[in-house]
N, C-alpha and C positions, 0 to 999 in steps of 0.2 A: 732386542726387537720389541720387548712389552712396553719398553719406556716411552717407544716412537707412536704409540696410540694413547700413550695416558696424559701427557700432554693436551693432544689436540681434546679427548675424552674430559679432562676438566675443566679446559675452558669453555666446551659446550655445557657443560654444567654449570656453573658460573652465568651464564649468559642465561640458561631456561631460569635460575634462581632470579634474577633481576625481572627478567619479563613478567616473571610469577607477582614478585611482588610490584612492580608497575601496574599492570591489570585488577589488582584490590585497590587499587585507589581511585577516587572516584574526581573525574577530570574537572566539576565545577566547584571541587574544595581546594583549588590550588590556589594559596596565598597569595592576595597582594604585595607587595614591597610597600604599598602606598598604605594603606591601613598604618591608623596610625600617626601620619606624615599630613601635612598641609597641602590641601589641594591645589593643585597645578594650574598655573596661573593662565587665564585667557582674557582675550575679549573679542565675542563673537555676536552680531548681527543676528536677529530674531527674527525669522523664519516668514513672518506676517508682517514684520515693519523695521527693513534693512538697518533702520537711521537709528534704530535701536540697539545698543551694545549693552550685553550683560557681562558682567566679571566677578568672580566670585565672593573678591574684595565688596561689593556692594550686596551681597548677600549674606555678611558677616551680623551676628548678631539671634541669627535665628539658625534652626536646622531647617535644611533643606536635602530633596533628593534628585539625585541626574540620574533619568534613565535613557542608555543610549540605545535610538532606534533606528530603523531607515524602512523606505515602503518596501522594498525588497525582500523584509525578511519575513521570510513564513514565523519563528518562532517569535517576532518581534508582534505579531498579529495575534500569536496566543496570549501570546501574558497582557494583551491589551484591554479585553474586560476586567481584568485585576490591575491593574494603573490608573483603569477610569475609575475604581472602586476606591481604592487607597486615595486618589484625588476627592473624591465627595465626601470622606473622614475627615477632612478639614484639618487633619492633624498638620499636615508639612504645606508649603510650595513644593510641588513638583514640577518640575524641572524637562524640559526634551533634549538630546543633541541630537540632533537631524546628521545620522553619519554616513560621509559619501553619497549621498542622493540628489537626486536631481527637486527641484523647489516645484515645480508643476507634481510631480511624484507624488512629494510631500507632501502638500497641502491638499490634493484629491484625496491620499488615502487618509487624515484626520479629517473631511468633509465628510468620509463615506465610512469611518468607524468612529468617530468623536476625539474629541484634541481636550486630553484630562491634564494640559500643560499649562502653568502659570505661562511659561513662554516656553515654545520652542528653538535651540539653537541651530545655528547652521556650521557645521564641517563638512562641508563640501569632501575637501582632503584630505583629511583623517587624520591631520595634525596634532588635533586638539585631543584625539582618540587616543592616539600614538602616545602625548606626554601623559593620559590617564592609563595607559595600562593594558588599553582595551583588545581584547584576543578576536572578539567578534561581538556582534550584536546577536541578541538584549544582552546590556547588560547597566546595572544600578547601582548607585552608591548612595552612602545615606553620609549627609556631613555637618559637624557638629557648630554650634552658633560661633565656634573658633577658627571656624573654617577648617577644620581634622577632617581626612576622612575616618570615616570610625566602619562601614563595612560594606565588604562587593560583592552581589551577587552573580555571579556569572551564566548566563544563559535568563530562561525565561522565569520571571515571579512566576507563582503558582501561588492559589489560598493558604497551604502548609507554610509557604514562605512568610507571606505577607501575614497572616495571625502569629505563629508560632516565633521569626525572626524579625519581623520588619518592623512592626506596630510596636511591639514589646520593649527595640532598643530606640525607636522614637520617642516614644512617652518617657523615656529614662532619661534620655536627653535633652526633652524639652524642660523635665524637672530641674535638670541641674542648672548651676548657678554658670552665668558665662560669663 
C-alpha cells in the first residue's frame, strides 16, 4: 500500500526539482544556436525607400548591428534612447528590422521618437525574424565584418548592456583583422 504513494510522491518531486531549477534561470540568457554561425541570409526593402534592398552580403566587411523593433512594442520604446545613443557613438551602422508592423506605424513612430537607423528594414511577416531566431522584440545582434554573428541580446538594451557588453565587444571587433 506505501509503494502505491511513493511512486506518484517522486515524480512530484522530480517535477518541483526541475521547476526549481527552470526559475534560477534567467529567460534573456538563453542561447542562440546563431551566435557564432553566419547570419542568415536576406534581402529586404528599407522602410523609407522600397527600391532599396539591404542583404547582409553587402554589409560584409565592417561590423554592424540589427536591432529588431516594431511600433507596438512598449519595450521596443524603452531601449530606444539607448539605440539613439549607441547610434551617435559612431562606433557601428546600426541597423532597424521593422518587425510585423504596419509602414505608416513605422515611420510615425521614428518621426515622433528619432530613427537612430542607418536604414530601417521591413518584415512585414516575420520571416526574416523567424530565420534570425527572434523570440520577440527588441531584440539585437551585433555581427562581425565576417558577417558571424557574434552576440544577441534579447529583450531591451539598457546602459548596463550597451557600456558593460555592447560597446566593449564592438571596439574588439572592430580591432581585429577581417
Amino acid at each position: 500500500m506505501k509503494s502505491r504513494y511513493l511512486i506518484p510522491l517522486a515524480v512530484f518531486i522530480v517535477i518541483v526539482g526541475f521547476l526549481a531549477v527552470g526559475l534560477k534561470n534567467d529567460p534573456k540568457r538563453v542561447p542562440s544556436p546563431l551566435v557564432g554561425k553566419p547570419a542568415p541570409r536576406f534581402e529586404l526593402p528599407t522602410l523609407y525607400d522600397p527600391e532599396e534592398k539591404i542583404t547582409p552580403e553587402k554589409l560584409r566587411g565592417k561590423v554592424w548591428l540589427l536591432n529588431v523593433w516594431a511600433s507596438w512594442c512598449v519595450s521596443c520604446r524603452a531601449e530606444h534612447e539607448v539605440i539613439k545613443r549607441l547610434a551617435r557613438m559612431n562606433l557601428v551602422p546600426v541597423y532597424g528590422l521593422n518587425y510585423k508592423d504596419e509602414e505608416a506605424d513605422a515611420k510615425a513612430w521614428l518621426g515622433q521618437l528619432g530613427n537612430p537607423y542607418e536604414a530601417s528594414l521591413v518584415d512585414r511577416e516575420g520571416n526574416v525574424g523567424i530565420d534570425w531566431g527572434v523570440y520577440g522584440v527588441p531584440e539585437t545582434f551585433v555581427i562581425d565584418k565576417k558577417g558571424i554573428i557574434r552576440h544577441k541580446v534579447i529583450g531591451p538594451v539598457n546602459d548596463e548592456i550597451l557600456q558593460e557588453t555592447l560597446v566593449p565587444l564592438i571596439r574588439k571587433l572592430i580591432e581585429e583583422e577581417g
